[in-house]
C-alpha positions, 0 to 999 in steps of 0.5 A: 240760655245756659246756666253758669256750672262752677263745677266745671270750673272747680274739677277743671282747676282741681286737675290743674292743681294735681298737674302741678303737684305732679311737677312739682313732686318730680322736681324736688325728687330730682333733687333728692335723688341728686342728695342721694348720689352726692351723700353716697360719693361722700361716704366713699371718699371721705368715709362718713357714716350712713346715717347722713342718708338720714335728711334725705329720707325724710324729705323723701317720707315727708313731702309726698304726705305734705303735698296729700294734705295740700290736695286736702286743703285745695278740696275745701275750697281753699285753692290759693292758701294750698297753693301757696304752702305746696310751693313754699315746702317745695322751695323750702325742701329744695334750699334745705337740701341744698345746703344740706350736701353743700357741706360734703364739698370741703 
């Protein structure tokens, strides 16, 4: 008879966790990048100052630190709770950003 091991069952969710990470990082970074372009056509046409990059920069800084602290809190066993927050800050990076170059089209 075999004995039930939840550490195949922990490093198994721990690779799914840092596969969705992956994918979650590469869309909010499509999404930076398409804010870089937007903020670059902006200060050509209308010739607003480079320091609207600035926004952009720091999802660009922040988010990868969030999501290292995320990795933190699911490796303490708390795996919905960092679940949870990975996909707030993403949804909530997305919006911010979004309305973020929504200014630039008037």
């Amino acid at each position: 008879m075999k004995i039930y091991d939840d550490k195949k069952n922990h490093s198994g969710m721990k690779l799914i966790f840092m596969l969705g990470q992956m994918m979650v990082l590469t869309v909010v970074y499509l999404f930076v990048y398409s804010s870089f372009i937007i903020v670059q056509l902006a200060i050509a046409k209308n010739g607003v100052s480079p320091i609207m990059y600035f926004p952009v920069l720091m999802a660009l800084v922040i988010f990868p630190i969030l999501l290292y602290q995320y990795r933190k809190l699911f490796n303490q066993g708390k795996m919905i709770i960092a679940f949870a927050w990975m996909m707030g800050t993403a949804s909530l990076t997305i919006v911010l950003l979004y309305t973020y170059i929504l200014q630039f089209s008037n």
